[in-house]
FIVEXVO-453899 format. One record per residue (C-alpha): residue in three letters; chain; x, y, z. Coordinates in steps of 0.25 Angstrom, whole numbers, plus 5000, padded with zeros to 4 digits. Example, Ala and Ser with C-alpha at 12.3 -4.5 7.8 and 13.67 -1.06 7.14 Angstrom:
BEGIN
    r  c     u     v     w
  ALA  A  5049  4982  5031
  SER  A  5055  4996  5029
***
This chain:
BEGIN
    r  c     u     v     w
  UNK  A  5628  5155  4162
  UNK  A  5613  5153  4161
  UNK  A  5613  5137  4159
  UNK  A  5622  5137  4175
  UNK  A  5612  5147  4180
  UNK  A  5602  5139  4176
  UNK  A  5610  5126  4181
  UNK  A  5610  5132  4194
  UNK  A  5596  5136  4193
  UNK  A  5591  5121  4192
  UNK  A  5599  5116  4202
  UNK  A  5595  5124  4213
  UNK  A  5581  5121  4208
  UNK  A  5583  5107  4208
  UNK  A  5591  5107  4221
  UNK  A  5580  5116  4229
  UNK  A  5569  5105  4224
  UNK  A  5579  5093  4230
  UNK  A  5584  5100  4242
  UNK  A  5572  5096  4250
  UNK  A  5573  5081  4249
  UNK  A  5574  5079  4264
  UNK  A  5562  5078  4270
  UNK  A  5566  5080  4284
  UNK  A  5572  5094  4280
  UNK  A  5570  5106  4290
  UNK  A  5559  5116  4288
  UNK  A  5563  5126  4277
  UNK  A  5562  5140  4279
  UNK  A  5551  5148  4269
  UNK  A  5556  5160  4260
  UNK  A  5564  5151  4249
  UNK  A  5566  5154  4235
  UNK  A  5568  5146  4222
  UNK  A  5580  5144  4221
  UNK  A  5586  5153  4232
  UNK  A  5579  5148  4243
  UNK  A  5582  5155  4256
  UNK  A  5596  5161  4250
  UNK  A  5587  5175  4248
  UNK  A  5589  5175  4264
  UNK  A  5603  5176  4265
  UNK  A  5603  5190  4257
  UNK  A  5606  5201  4265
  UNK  A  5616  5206  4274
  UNK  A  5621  5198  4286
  UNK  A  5611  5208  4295
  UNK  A  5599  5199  4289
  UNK  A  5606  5186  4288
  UNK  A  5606  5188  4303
  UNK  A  5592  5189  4303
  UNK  A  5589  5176  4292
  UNK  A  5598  5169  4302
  UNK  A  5588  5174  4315
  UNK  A  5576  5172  4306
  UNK  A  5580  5156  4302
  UNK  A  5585  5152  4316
  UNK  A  5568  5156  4321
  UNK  A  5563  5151  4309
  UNK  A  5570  5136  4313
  UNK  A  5567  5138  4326
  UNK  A  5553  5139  4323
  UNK  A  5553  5128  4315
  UNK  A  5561  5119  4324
  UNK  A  5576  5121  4323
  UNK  A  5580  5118  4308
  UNK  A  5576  5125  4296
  UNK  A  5580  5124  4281
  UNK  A  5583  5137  4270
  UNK  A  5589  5135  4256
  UNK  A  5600  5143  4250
  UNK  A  5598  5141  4235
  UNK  A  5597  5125  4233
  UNK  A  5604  5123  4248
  UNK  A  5597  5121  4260
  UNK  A  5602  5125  4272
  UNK  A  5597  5122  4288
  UNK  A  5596  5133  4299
  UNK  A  5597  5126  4312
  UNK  A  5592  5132  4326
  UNK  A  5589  5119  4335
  UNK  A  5601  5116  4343
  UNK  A  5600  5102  4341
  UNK  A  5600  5102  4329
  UNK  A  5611  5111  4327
  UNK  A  5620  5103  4335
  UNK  A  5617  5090  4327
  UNK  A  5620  5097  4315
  UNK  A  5632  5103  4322
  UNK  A  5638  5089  4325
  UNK  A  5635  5082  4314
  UNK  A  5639  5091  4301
  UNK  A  5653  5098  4306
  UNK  A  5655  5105  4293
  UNK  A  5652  5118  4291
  UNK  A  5644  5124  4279
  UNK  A  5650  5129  4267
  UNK  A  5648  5143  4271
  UNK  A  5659  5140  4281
  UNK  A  5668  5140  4269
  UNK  A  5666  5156  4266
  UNK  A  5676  5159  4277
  UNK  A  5687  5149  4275
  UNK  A  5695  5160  4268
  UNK  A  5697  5165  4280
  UNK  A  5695  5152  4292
  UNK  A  5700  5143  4283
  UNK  A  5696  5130  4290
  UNK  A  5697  5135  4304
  UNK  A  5689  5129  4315
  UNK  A  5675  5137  4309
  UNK  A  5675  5133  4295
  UNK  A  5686  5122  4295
  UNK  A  5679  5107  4287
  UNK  A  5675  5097  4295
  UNK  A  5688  5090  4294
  UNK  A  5697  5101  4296
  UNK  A  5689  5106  4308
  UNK  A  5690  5091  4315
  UNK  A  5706  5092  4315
  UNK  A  5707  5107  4318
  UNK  A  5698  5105  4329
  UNK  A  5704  5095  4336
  UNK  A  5717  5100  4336
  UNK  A  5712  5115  4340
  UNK  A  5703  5112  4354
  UNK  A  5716  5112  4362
  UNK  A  5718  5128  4361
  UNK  A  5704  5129  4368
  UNK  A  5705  5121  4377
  UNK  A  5701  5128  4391
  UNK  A  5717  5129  4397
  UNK  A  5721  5136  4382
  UNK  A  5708  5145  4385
  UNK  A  5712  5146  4400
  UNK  A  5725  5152  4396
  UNK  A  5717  5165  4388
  UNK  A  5710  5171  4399
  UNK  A  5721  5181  4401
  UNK  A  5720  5185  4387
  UNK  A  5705  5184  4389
  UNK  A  5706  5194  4403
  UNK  A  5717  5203  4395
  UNK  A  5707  5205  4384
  UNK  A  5695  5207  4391
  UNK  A  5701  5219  4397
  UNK  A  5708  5225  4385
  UNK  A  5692  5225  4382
  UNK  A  5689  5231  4394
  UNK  A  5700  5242  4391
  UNK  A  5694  5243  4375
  UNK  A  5681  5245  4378
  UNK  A  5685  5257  4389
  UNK  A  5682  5266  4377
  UNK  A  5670  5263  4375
  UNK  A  5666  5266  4391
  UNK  A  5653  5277  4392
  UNK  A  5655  5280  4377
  UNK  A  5641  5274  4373
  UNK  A  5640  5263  4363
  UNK  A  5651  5255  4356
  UNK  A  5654  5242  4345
  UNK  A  5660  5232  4356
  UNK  A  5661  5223  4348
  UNK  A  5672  5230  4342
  UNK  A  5680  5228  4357
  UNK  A  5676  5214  4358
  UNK  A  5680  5212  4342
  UNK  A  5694  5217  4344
  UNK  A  5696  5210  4358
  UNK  A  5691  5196  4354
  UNK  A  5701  5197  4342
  UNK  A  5713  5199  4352
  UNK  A  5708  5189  4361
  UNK  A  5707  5180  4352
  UNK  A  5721  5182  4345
  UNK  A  5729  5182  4359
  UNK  A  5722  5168  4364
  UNK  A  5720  5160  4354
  UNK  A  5731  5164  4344
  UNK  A  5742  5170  4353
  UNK  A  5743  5182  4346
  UNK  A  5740  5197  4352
  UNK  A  5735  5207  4343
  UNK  A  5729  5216  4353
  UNK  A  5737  5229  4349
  UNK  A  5734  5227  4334
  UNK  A  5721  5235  4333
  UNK  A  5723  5236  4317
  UNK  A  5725  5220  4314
  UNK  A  5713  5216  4323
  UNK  A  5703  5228  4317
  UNK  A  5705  5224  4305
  UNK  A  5704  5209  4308
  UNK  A  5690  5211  4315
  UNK  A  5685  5220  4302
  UNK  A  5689  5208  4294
  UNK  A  5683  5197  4301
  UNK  A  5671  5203  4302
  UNK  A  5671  5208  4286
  UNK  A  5674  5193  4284
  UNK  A  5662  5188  4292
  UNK  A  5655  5198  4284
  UNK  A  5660  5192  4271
  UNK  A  5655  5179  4274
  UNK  A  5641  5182  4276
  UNK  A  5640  5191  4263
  UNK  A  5646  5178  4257
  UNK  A  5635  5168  4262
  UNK  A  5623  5178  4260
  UNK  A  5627  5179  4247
  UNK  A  5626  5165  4241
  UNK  A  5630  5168  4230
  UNK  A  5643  5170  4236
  UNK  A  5644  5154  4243
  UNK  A  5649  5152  4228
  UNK  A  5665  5151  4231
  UNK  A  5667  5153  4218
  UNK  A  5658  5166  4216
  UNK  A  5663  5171  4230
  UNK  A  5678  5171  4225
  UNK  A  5674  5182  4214
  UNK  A  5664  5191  4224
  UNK  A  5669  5205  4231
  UNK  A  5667  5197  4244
  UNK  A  5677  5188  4241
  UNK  A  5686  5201  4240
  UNK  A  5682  5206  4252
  UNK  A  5685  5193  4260
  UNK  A  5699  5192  4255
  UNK  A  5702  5206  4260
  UNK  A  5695  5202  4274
  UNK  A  5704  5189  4275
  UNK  A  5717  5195  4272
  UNK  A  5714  5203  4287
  UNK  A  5708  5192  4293
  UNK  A  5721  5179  4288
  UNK  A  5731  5193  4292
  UNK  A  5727  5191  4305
  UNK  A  5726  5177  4306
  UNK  A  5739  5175  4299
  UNK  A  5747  5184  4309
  UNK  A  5744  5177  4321
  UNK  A  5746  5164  4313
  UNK  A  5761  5168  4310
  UNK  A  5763  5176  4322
  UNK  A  5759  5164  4331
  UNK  A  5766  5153  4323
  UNK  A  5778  5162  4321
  UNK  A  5779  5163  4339
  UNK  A  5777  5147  4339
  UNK  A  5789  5145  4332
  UNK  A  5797  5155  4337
  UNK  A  5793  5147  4353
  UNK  A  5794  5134  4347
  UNK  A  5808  5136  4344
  UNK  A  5813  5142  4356
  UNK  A  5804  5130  4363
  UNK  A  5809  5116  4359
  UNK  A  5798  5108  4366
  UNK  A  5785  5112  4361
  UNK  A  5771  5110  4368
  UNK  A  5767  5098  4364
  UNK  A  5753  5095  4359
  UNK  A  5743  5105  4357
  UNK  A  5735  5105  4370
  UNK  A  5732  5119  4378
  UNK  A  5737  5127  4368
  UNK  A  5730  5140  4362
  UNK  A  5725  5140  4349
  UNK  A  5735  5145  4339
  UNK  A  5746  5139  4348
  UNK  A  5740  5126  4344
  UNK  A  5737  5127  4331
  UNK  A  5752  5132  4328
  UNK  A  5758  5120  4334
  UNK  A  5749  5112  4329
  UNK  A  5752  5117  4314
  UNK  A  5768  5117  4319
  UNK  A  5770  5104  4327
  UNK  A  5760  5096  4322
  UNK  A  5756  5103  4307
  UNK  A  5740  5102  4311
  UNK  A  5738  5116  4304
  UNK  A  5745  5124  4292
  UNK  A  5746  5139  4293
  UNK  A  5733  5141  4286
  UNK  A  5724  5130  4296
  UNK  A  5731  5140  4307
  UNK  A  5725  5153  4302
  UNK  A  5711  5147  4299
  UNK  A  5711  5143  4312
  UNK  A  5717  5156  4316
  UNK  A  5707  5164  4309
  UNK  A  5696  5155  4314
  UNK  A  5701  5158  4328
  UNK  A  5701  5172  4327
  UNK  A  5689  5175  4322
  UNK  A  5680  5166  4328
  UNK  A  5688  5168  4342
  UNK  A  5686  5184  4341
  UNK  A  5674  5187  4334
  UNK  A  5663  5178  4341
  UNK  A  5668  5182  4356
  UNK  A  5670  5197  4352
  UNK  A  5654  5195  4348
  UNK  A  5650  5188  4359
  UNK  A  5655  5199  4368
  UNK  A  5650  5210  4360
  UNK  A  5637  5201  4359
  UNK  A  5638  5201  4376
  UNK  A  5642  5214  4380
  UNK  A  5628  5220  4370
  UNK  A  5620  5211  4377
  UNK  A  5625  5211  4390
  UNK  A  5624  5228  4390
  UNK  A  5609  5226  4386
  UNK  A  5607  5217  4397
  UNK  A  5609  5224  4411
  UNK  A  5605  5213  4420
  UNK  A  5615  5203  4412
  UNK  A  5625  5215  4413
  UNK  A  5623  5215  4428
  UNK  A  5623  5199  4431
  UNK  A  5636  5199  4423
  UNK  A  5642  5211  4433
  UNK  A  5637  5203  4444
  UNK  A  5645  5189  4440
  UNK  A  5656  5197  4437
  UNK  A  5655  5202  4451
  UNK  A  5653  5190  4457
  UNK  A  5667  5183  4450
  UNK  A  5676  5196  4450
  UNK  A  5671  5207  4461
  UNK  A  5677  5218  4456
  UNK  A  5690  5213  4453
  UNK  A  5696  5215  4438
  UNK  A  5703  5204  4437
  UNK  A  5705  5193  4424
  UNK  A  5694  5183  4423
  UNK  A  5698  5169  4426
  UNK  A  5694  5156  4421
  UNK  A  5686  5155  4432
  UNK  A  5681  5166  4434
  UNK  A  5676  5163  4419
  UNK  A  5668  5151  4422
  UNK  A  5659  5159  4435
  UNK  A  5657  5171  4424
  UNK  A  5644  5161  4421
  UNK  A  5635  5172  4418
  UNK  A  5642  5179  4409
  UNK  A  5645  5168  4399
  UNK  A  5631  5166  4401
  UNK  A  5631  5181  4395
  UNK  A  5639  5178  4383
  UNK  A  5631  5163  4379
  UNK  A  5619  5171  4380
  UNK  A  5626  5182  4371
  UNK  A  5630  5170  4361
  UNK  A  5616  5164  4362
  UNK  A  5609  5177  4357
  UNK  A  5620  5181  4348
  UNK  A  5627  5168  4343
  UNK  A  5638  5174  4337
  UNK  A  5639  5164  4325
  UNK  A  5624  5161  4324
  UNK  A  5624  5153  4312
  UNK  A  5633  5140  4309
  UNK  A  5632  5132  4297
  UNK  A  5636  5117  4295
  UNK  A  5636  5107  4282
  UNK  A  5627  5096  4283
  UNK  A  5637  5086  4279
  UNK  A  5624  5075  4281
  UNK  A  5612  5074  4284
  UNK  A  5608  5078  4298
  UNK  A  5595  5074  4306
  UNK  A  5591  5084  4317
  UNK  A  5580  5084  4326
  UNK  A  5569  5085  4316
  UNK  A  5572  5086  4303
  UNK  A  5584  5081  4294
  UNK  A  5595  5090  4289
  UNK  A  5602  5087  4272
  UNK  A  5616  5084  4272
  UNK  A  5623  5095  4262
  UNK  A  5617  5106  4266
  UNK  A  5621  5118  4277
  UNK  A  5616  5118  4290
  UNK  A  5614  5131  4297
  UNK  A  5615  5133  4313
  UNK  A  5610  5144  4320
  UNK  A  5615  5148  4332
  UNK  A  5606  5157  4332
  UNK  A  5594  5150  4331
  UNK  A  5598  5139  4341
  UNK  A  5600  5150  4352
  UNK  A  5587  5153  4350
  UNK  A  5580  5139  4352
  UNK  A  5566  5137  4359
  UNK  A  5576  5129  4370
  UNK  A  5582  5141  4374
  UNK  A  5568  5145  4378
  UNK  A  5559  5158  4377
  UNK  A  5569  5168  4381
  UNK  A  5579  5163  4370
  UNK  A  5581  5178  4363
  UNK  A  5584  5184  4376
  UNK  A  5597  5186  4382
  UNK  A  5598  5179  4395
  UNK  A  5612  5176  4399
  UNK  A  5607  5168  4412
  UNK  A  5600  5158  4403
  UNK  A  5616  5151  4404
  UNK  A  5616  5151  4418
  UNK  A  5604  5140  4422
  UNK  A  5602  5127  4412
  UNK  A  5590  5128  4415
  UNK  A  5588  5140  4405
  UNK  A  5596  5134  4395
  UNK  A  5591  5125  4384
  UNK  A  5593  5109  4386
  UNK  A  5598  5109  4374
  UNK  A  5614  5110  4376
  UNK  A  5616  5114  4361
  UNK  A  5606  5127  4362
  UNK  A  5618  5137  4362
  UNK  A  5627  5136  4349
  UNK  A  5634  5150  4353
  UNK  A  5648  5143  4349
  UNK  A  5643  5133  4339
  UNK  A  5639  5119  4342
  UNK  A  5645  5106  4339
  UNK  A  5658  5101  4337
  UNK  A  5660  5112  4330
  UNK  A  5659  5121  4340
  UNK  A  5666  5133  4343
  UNK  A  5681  5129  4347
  UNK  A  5682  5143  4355
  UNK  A  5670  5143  4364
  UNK  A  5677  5143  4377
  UNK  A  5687  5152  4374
  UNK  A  5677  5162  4369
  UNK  A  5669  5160  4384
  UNK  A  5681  5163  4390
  UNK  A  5684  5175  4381
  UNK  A  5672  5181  4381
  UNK  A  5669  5178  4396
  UNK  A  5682  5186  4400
  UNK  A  5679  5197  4390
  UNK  A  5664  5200  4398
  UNK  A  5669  5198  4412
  UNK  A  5679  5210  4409
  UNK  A  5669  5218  4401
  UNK  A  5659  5217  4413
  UNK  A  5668  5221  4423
  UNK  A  5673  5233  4418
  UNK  A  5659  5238  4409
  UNK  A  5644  5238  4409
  UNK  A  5638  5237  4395
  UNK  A  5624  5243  4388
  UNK  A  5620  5238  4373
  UNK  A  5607  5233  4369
  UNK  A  5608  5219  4360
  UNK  A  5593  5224  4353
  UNK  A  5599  5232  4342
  UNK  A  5609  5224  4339
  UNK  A  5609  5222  4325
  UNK  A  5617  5209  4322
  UNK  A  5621  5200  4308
  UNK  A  5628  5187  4305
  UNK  A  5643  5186  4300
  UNK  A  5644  5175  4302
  UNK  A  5644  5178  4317
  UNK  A  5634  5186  4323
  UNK  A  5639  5200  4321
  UNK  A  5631  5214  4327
  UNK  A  5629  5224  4316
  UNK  A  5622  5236  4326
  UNK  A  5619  5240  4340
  UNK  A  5629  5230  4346
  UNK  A  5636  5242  4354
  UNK  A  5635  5244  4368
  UNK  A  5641  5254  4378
  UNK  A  5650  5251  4391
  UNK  A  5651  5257  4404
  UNK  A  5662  5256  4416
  UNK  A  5654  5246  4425
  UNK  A  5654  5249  4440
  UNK  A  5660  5240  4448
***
């Protein structure tokens, strides 16, 4: 035991004195150990990872985009400048071996899927995002918004509230009777303890990447967290598992009352797709279906059930953007209640320019992390194939180029080019790349529809300055994310 400790000793030794033999390497960061290096940063619970991560993004800004930190003998990168990001974005498509953590449960869904499965699965997924499939949602999308409306009647004049717990609850319906045909809006008891899970999940895998111990498969598969993530998957593949046998069990009773089938994938939603696909074509097995189901559900429900909860906190401490929102809704509805309509959608210009703004200070995942698969040449400096690339969101939405006034929340920075940086890649709110998020527009349309209700019926107070958030993965709130609601007068 003592000769493989020391083993391991010698060679991080021997790999921190080789590590730095590229001369064009970014800046490193100061505070590294012997033998460490920077992994004494990482300690801690996911409240002050959140702050490493807010530390690192200024101290690469300060320094000109790219920095460099070691975790034991492996170097790492943060990256801030948007160039850069989307060089590194384009160029290495693989992401890190942290991805791996959550493959128990996403398999190799859209998010952590390899290179090479991604490519296929990709391809043959756009078509249930195309903008007819997502036309055909806005009456979910309106019926929704106002079982939100009528949820949050409780709360009216009862002072502060959690409405993330509304928004939660109503993404992860939405979500299941769009994209995956399934309606599980009366089953109050499957979806409270899916939302517990999800978010014990995420929870699991920061504990596992601050802990490096714990990157060790082989040591993780005797750890009490590994316990803990076996109980937290049975919840989450029960979910996914039922709408994946419920679905698949309708499509065959309808194609064998149809003899003619619909030929070809085109325009159709997404779990519609992926069953014919794994039936008539056998694309995809019953597991590929779940991954992507899983992937679906919780990256469909939980980052636009935090963009809204994000919103509304931000919007009730703003009243002048409260009232310029009132004021556009006037303008495209009056007073009339009625559903919101794709066109409607695309004059509410001011109140998606709420919710980029919202994504810009609160980038709900801040941080993504790529494989350097070769080595890379950014604008001034060289980055080492083999090792991990980190990206932060954060960071690039804080860019010089988005000029002095880049902490504060202005939503009508989006409403004049002239306010906004050149740079076309400055807001990574949804990823960037070919990677990118594959639900961004239907999460627009969502969210949109969802805040034009909301602000019809309600005016909001909250103040964003004690919010108190961390990172799991996605940007979560910890305190002082409650807000209170009032019947707005027309």
């Amino acid at each position: 035991m003592l000769m493989v400790i020391l083993i391991c000793v010698v060679f991080g030794l021997w790999a921190w004195y080789l590590r730095n033999n590229n001369n064009n390497e970014p800046p490193a960061i100061p505070g590294a150990l012997p033998v460490i290096g920077h992994a004494h940063l990482l300690i801690g619970d996911s409240t002050k990872l959140w702050a490493i991560v807010k530390e690192l993004s200024y101290k690469s800004l300060d320094v000109g985009g790219v920095i460099s930190a070691y975790i034991g003998p492996r170097t790492i990168y943060v990256i801030t400048d948007p160039d850069d990001f989307l060089t590194v974005a384009n160029t290495c498509l693989q992401k890190d071996g942290f991805y791996d953590f959550a493959k128990p449960w996403l398999g190799e869904g859209l998010v952590t899927g390899t290179v090479s499965i991604w490519k296929v699965h990709r391809k043959l997924l756009n078509p249930a995002f195309s903008q007819i499939v997502l036309d055909s949602f806005l009456d979910v999308f309106n019926k929704q918004s106002r079982r939100l409306v009528k949820d949050l009647e409780v709360e009216v004049g009862k002072g502060s509230f959690d409405h993330w717990v509304y928004t939660r609850h109503n993404a992860l319906e939405t979500i299941c009777l769009t994209a995956l045909g399934v309606d599980f809006t009366d089953k109050n008891v499957l979806n409270s303890k899916y939302v517990m899970a999800a978010e014990q999940m995420f929870n699991v895998l920061v504990d596992r990447f601050q802990k490096f111990w714990l990157h060790s498969h082989f040591i993780y598969s005797w750890s009490s967290l590994k316990k803990k993530q076996d109980e937290y998957l049975k919840i989450l593949h029960n979910l996914s598992y039922t709408v994946l046998q419920k679905r698949k069990a309708d499509y065959l009773k309808n194609r064998n009352n149809n003899e003619e089938t619909t030929q070809g994938p085109k325009f159709k939603p997404f779990m519609d797709l992926l069953l014919e696909l794994s039936i008539e074509k056998g694309a995809f097995n019953d597991r590929e279906i779940r991954e992507h189901v899983d992937t679906m559900i919780v990256g469909g429900h939980d980052t636009s059930a935090s963009v809204l909860m994000y919103s509304m906190l931000l919007v009730g401490s703003y009243p002048k953007v409260q009232e310029r929102i009132f004021e556009e809704l006037h303008d495209v509805f009056g007073d009339d209640d009625r559903d919101v309509t794709k066109y409607d959608l695309s004059q509410l210009c001011y109140l998606e320019a709420v919710l980029k703004e919202t994504m810009r200070i609160y980038p709900i995942v801040p941080v993504i992390a790529r494989r350097l698969d070769r080595d890379v040449k950014l604008r001034n400096c060289t980055l080492t194939g083999g090792r991990t690339c980190f990206m932060f969101v954060y960071g690039v939405h804080r860019h010089p180029m988005w000029g002095p006034d880049a902490e504060e929340f202005k939503p009508e920075r989006w409403l004049d080019p002239a306010t906004l940086p050149e740079c076309p890649t400055a807001f990574a709110g949804f990823g960037m790349g070919r990677r990118i998020c594959i639900g961004k527009s239907y999460a627009f349309m969502s969210m949109k529809t969802s805040l034009a209700h909301l602000f019809r019926h309600y005016r909001l107070r909250g103040d964003h300055t004690k919010l108190e958030v961390k990172i799991d993965v996605m940007l979560k709130p910890v305190s002082g994310y409650h807000i209170t609601i009032e019947r707005r007068n027309k």
